[in-house]
C-alpha positions as CSV (number, residue, x, y, z in Angstrom):
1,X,-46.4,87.4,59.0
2,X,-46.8,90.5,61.7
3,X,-49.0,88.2,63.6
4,X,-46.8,85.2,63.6
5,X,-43.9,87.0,64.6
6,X,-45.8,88.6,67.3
7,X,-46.4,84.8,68.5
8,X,-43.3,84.0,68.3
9,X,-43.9,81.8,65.3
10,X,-44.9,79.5,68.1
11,X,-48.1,78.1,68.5
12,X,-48.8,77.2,72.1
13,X,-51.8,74.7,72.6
14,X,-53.6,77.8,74.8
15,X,-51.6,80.6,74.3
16,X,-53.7,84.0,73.7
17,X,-56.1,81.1,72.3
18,X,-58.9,84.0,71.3
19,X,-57.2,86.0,69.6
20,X,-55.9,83.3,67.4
21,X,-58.9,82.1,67.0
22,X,-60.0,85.6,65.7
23,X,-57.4,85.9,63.6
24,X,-57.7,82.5,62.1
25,X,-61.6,83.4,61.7
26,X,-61.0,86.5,60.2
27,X,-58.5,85.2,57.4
28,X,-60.8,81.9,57.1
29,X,-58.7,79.2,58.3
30,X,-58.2,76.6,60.8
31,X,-56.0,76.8,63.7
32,X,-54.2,73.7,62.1
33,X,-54.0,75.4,58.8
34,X,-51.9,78.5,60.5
35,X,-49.7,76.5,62.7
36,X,-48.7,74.4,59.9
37,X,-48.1,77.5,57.6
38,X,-46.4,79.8,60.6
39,X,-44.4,76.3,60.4
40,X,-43.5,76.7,57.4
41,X,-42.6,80.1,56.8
42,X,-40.7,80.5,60.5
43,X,-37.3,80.7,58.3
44,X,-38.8,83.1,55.7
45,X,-39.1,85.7,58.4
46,X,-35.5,86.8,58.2
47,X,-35.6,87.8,54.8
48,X,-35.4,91.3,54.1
49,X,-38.6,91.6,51.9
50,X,-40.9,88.8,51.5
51,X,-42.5,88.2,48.6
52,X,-46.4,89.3,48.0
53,X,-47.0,85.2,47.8
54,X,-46.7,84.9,51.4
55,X,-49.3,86.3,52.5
56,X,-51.7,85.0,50.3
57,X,-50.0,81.9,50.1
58,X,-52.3,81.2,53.5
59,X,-55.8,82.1,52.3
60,X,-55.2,81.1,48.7
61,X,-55.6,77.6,48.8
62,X,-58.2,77.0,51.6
């Protein structure tokens, strides 16, 4: 989540476009597959602890 907050939980088409990429390659998954889940867990951000899923929740299921 550190990383997608540092984005801004945005994902700009070109945007610091290698180091996304290296993130994405060193989690192993797409650039789709991490704007859909930064997406998706934009509103989780606020919560005081997230849960240990969250993280994993990304690299679990690719």
């Amino acid at each position: 989540m550190e990383f997608a907050e540092k984005l801004g939980w945005k994902l700009q088409r070109r945007d610091e476009d290698d180091e996304v990429e290296t993130f994405c390659n060193g989690i192993g998954v797409s650039r789709q597959v991490f704007k859909v889940w930064m997406h998706n867990h934009k509103n989780s951000s606020s919560a005081s602890s997230p849960s240990p899923g969250n993280a994993s929740s990304l690299t679990s299921d690719q």
